[in-house]
C-alpha positions in Angstrom: 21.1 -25.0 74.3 17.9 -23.4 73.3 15.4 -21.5 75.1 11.7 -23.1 74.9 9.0 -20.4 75.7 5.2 -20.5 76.0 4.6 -16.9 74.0 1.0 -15.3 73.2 -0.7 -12.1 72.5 -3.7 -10.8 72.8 -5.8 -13.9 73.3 -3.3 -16.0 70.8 -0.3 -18.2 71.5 2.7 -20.7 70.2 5.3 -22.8 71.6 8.9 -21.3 70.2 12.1 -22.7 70.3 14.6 -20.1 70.6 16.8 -19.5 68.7 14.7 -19.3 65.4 15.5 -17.7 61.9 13.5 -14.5 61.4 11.8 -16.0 58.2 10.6 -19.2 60.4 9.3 -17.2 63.5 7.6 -14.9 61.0 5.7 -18.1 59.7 5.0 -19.1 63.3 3.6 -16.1 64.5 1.5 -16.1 60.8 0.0 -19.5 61.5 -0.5 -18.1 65.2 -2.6 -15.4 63.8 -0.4 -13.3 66.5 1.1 -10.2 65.2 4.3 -10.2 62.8 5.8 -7.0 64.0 8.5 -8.5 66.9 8.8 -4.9 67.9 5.4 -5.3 69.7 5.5 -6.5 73.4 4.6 -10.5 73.4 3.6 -12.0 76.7 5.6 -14.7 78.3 3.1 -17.1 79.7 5.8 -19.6 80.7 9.4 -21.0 79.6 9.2 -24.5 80.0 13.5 -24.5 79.4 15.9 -23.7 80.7 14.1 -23.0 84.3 17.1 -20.6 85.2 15.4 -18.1 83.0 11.5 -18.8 84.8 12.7 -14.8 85.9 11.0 -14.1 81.9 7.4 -16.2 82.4 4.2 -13.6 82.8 6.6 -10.4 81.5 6.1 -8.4 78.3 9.2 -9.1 75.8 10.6 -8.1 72.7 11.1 -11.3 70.6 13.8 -10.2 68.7 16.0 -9.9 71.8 14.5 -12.9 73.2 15.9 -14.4 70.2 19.4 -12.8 70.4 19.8 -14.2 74.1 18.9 -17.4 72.9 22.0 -17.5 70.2 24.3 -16.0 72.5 23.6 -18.9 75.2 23.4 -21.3 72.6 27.2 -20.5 71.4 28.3 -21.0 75.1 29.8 -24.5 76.5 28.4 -26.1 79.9 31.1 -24.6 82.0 29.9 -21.0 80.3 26.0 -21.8 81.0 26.8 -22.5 84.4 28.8 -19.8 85.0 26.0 -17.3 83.1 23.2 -18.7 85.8 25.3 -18.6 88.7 25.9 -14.4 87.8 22.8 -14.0 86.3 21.0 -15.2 89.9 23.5 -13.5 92.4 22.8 -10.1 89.9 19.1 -10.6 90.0 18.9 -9.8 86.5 15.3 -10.3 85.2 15.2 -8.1 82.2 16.5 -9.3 78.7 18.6 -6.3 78.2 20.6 -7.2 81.4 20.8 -10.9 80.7 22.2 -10.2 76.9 24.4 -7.7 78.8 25.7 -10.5 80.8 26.6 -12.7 78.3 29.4 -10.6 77.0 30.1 -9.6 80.8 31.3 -13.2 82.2 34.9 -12.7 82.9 33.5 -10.3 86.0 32.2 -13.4 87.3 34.6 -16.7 88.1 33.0 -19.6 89.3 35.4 -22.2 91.5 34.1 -25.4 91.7 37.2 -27.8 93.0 39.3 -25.7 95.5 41.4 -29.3 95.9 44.5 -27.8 93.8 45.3 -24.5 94.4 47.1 -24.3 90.4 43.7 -25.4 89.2 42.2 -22.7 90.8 45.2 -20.4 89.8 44.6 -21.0 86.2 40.6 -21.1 86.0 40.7 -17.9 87.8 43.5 -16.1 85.7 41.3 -17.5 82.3 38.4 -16.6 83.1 39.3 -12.9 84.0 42.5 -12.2 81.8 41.2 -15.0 78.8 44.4 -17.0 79.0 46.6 -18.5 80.6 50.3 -20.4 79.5 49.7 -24.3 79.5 53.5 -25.0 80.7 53.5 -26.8 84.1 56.4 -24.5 85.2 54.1 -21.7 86.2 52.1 -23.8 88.5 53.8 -22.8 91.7 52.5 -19.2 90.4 48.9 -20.3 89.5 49.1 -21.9 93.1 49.9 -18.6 94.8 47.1 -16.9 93.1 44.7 -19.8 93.4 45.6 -19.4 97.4 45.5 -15.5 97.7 42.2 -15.8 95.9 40.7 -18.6 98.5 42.0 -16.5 101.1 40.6 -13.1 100.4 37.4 -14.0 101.8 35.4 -12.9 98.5 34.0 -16.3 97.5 30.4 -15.7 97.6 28.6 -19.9 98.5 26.6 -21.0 95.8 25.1 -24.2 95.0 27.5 -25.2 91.7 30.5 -24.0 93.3 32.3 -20.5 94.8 31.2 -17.2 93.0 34.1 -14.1 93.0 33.2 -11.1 91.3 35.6 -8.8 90.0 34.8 -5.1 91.4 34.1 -3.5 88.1 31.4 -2.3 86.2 29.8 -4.4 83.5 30.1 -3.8 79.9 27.2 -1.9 78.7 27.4 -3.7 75.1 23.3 -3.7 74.7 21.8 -0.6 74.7 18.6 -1.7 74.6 17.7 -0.3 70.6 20.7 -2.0 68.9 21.6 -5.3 69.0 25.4 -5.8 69.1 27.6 -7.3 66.0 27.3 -11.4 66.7 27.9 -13.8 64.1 25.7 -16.4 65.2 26.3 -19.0 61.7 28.7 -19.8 59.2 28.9 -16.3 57.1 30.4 -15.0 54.2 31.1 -11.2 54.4 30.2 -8.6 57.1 28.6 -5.4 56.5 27.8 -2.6 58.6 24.8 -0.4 58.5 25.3 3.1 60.0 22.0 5.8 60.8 22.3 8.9 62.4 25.7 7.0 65.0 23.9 4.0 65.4 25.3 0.9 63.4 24.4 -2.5 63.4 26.4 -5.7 61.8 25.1 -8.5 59.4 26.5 -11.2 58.9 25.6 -12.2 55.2 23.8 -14.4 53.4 20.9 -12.9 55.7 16.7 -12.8 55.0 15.9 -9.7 54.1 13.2 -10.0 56.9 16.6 -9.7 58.6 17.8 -7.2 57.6 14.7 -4.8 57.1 14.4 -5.6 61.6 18.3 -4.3 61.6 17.5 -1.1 59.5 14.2 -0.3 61.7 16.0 -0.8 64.6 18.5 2.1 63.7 15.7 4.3 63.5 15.6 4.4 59.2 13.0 4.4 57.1 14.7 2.6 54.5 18.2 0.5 53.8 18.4 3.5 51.1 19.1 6.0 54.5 21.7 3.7 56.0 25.2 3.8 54.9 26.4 0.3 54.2 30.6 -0.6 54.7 32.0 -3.7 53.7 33.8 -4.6 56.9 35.3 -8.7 56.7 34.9 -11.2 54.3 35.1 -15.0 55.7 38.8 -16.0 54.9 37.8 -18.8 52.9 36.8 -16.6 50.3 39.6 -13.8 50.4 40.1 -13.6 47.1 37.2 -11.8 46.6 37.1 -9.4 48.8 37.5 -6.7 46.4 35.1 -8.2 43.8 32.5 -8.2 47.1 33.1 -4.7 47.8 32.4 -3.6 44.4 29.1 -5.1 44.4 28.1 -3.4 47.5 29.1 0.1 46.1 27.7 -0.5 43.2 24.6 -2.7 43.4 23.9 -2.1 47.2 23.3 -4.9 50.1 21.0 -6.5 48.0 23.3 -7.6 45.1 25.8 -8.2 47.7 23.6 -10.5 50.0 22.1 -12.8 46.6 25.9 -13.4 45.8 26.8 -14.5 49.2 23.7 -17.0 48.9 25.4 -18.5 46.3 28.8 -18.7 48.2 26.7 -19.9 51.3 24.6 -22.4 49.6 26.3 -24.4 47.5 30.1 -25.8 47.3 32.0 -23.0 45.4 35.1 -23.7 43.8 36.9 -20.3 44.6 39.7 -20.6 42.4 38.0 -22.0 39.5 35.3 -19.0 40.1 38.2 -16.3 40.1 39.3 -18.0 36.7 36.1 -17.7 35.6 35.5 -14.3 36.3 39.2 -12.9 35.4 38.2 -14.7 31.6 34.9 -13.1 31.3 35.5 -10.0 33.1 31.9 -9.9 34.5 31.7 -7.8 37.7 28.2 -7.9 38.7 26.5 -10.3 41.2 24.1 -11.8 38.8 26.6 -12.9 36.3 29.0 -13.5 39.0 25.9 -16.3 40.0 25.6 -17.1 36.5 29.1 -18.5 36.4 28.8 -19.8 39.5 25.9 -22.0 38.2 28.1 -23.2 35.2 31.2 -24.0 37.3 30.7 -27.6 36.5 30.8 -26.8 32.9 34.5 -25.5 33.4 37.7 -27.1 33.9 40.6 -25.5 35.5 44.4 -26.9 35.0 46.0 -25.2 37.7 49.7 -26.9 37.7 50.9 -25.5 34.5 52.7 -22.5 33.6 51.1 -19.7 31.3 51.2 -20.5 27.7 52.1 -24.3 27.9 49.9 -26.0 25.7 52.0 -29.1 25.8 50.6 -29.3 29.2 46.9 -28.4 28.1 47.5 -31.3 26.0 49.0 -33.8 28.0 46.0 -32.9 30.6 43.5 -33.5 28.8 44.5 -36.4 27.2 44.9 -37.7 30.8 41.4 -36.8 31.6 39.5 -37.4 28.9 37.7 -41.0 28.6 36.9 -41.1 24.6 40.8 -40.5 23.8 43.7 -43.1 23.8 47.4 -42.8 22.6 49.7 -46.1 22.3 52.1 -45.5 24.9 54.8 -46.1 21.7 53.2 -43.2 20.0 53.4 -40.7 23.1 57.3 -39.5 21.9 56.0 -38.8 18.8 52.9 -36.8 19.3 52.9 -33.2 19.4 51.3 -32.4 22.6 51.7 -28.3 22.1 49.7 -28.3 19.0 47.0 -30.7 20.5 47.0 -28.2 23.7 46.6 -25.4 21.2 43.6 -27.4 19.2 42.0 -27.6 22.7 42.4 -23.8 23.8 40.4 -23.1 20.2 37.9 -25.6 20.4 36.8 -25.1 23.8 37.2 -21.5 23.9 40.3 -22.1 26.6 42.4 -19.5 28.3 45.5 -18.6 30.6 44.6 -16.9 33.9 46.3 -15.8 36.7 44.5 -19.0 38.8 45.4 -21.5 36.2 44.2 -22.7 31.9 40.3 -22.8 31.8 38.7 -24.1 29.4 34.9 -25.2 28.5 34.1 -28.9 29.2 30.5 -29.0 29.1 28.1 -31.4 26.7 27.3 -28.3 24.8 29.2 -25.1 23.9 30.8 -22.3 25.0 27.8 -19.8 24.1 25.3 -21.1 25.9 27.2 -19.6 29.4 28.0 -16.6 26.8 23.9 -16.2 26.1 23.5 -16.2 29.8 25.8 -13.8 30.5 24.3 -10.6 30.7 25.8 -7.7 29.3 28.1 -5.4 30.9 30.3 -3.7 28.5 30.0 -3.2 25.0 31.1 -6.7 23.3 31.6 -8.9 26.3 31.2 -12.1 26.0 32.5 -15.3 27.6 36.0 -16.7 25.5 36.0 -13.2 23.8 38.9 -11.5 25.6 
């Protein structure tokens, strides 16, 4: 689902597709020559799709909301579109502030569209205002009754894609028209919050900083200095450092935070080898954090093996390694702990909570140490 809109200002115009990343309608609205500052009222002259929303054509908007409606519609199934422009027409709602309102307003609005089986009808309705319902056949006779009661109570409203009930209640007033509300729109790795003066706002990081400089303005701050940042949920994939991600934010602020989550976001991070790398090293901060994560292909991690068995360094890498060969006659008699232990020194190796790490690279061990920058007196990579 996306939201395609004829948009201009002051004599200049582009066709968008909504949703858009910040940094790419930036470069449309550049190219444009239209203003950059999404703040300013932009002109609808026409949305070509969906027609439902024609209600926006030859209004004043704010882009960045026109944005947010279209990521909010564009996380919804068919049934949940439908649903949304069924309300959204019986409401009359013709201002973006009441259509994002909507979308987090749906269960006050049940749409019916077989009446043939009165379970069916039963269960949809129960869903949609209650958010579930028990999938065991042996409460159908109830889902029946309900589905009946509702038919009969003379509240269905006749619309084109099916019968409209709406619950008499008010609706959520989740937009308040300044602030846009916590919505994780893509794949993230942590969540932060950014509080001014009561008003908070949620990103979902990696972000632009284009991004995040419209979140901070929108509080009302002058700068991310004035906000108060809190480290609020990390993606569960990446538990393990939740601490480690909370540090950086107190530390080194959202920007430290946000380059690191990049990294996380970006390319396919081998967590545990990571944490093995870091708990060696002892690095805390984000950019050697990346710097590790850079070298990760340098490392190897043994994680089946208990702490301090070289025998098992050895037997690994003999298993692994390409240029080495043992007769299988000769395996009783070599001594596997001593070769684990000439591994562990010659390629800086070490015991960590996640597993034995230990260098494999085509160079050595110092040039991640040279990289590394420093954070303590005498740190270095393989010196603890």
């Amino acid at each position: 689902m996306y939201i395609s809109a004829h948009i201009s200002y002051d004599g200049k115009s582009a066709e968008i597709d909504f949703p858009v990343s910040d940094d790419l309608l930036n470069d449309i609205l550049t190219e444009s020559k239209m203003p950059t500052d999404t703040t300013l009222p932009f002109f609808v002259e026409d949305i070509h799709y969906p027609s439902e929303l024609s209600t926006l054509s030859a209004k004043d908007i704010n882009l960045d909301e026109l944005n947010f409606l279209a990521k909010r519609l564009n996380s919804f199934t068919d049934d949940e579109l439908e649903q949304f422009y069924v309300a959204a027409e019986h409401e009359n709602f013709k201002t973006l502030k009441e259509l994002i309102n909507l979308t987090y307003n749906l269960d006050k609005f049940t749409v019916i569209k077989d009446v043939s089986d009165m379970a069916k009808v039963g269960r949809a309705y129960t869903l949609n205002t209650e958010g579930s319902v028990p999938a065991d056949s042996r409460y159908d006779a109830k889902y029946a009754e309900i589905g009946r009661k509702l038919l009969g109570s003379g509240r269905g409203i006749f619309t084109e894609h099916g019968l409209l009930f709406v619950e008499n209640k008010p609706m959520d007033a989740v937009y308040d028209g300044r602030v846009l509300p916590g919505f994780a729109y893509k794949d993230f790795i942590v969540n932060v919050d950014l509080t001014y003066k009561g008003r908070c706002e949620s990103l979902f990081l990696p972000e632009s900083m284009l991004a995040i400089d419209k979140a901070v303005r929108r509080l009302g701050a002058a700068s991310i200095e004035d906000c108060e940042c809190t480290y609020e949920f990390e993606n569960p994939n990446y538990g393990r450092f939740a601490v480690k991600f909370e540090d950086i934010l107190d530390n080194e602020g959202i920007g430290g935070l946000n380059a690191l989550a990049y990294q996380f976001y970006t390319y396919g991070v081998d967590t545990e080898k990571l944490d093995a790398a870091i708990e060696m090293t002892g690095v805390t901060s984000s950019k050697n954090i990346i710097t590790l994560i850079n070298y990760l292909d340098d490392l190897e991690l043994i994680t089946d093996i208990d702490k301090y068995d070289f025998a098992g360094v050895g037997r690994y890498y003999l298993d692994q390694s390409t240029d080495l060969e043992i007769s299988p006659d000769l395996l009783d008699f070599f001594d596997f702990e001593k070769f684990g232990e000439y591994i562990a020194e010659e390629h800086s190796g070490h015991f960590t909570s996640c597993g034995f790490l230990y260098y494999d690279g085509a160079n050595y061990m110092s040039e991640i140490e040279n990289a590394l920058e420093d954070e303590s007196s005498g740190m270095h990579l393989g010196g603890m």
